[in-house]
N, C-alpha and C positions, 0 to 999 in steps of 0.2 A: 764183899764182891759177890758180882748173883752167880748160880748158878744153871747154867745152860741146856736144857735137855733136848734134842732135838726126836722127828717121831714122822711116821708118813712115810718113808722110803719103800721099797719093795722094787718089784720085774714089773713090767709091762711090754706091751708089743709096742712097736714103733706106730706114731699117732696116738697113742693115749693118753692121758691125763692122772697127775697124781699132786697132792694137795701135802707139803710138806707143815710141818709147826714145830715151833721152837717155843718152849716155855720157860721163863724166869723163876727161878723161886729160891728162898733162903738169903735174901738178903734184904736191906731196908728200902733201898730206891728202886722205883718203881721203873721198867722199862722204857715207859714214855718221860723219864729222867734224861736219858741215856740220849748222845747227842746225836749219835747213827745208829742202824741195828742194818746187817746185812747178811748176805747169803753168798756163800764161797764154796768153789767146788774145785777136787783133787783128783783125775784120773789116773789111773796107774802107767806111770813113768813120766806122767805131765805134772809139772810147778801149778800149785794153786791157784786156782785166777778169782776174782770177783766174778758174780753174777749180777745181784741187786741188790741195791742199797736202796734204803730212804732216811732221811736227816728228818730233824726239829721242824723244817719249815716244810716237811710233808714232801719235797720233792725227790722224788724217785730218781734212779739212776741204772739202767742195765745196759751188759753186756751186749754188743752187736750183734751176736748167738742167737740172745735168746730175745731179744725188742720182738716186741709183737705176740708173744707164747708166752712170756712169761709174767706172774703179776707179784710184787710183794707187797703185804699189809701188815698191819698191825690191830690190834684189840687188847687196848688198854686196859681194858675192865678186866682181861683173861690174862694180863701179861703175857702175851702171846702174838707172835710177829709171824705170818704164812709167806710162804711162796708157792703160788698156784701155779704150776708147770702144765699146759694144753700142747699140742701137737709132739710131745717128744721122740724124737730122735735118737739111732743109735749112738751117737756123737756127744749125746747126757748125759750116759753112763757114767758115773761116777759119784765119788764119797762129799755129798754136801752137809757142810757145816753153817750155822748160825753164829754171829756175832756178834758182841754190841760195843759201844766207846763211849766212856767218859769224857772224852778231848774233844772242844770243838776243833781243832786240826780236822776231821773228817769232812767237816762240812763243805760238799761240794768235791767230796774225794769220797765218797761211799763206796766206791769199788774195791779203796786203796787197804789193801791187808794191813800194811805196818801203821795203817792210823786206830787196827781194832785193840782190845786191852782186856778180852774176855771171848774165850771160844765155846763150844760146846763139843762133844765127841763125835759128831757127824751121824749122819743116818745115807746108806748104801741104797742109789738109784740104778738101778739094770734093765736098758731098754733093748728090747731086740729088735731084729728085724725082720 
């Protein structure tokens, strides 16, 4: 099973931009194996929600939140999946994690927590205002 590092977090003012990465490593299959890779966020006393997923067939999937500000990618050659956050908002704030699934169950369900099978330990976003 890989292992998840995620990286990019820090403060910013509200409206600013911050370019999150999650990197694979220590295991045999390659990211672009993996049937979803997505991005979940936990505020403090708020249940985890999805952000953005993207599946095998490249299609994306985000939160109402953040449609429009937010982007996720991938770079396979890096084993390396981003989410580029633009205009953020106090309402950000909070602990995002990276995940990925071995299941095609996610497909088409990239939002969906209980279809991920592999986390990472989150990196801390704090927007102000």
């Amino acid at each position: 099973q890989e292992h998840l590092v995620e990286s990019g977090g820090g403060s910013v003012q509200a409206g600013g931009s911050l370019n999150l990465s999650c990197v694979a490593s220590g295991y045999i299959d390659r990211l672009d194996r993996r049937y979803c890779l997505g991005w979940f966020r936990q505020a403090p006393g708020k249940e985890r929600e999805g952000v953005a997923g993207i599946d095998t067939g490249d299609r994306e999937s985000y939160a109402d939140s953040v449609k429009g500000r937010f982007t996720i990618s991938q770079d396979n050659a890096k084993n390396t999946v981003f989410l580029q956050m633009n205009s953020l908002k106090p309402e950000d704030t909070a602990k995002y994690y990276c995940a990925s699934s071995s299941s095609s169950l996610c497909m088409g369900r990239a939002l969906t927590q209980e279809r991920y099978d592999n986390w990472g330990q989150g990196t801390q976003v704090t927007v102000s205002s």
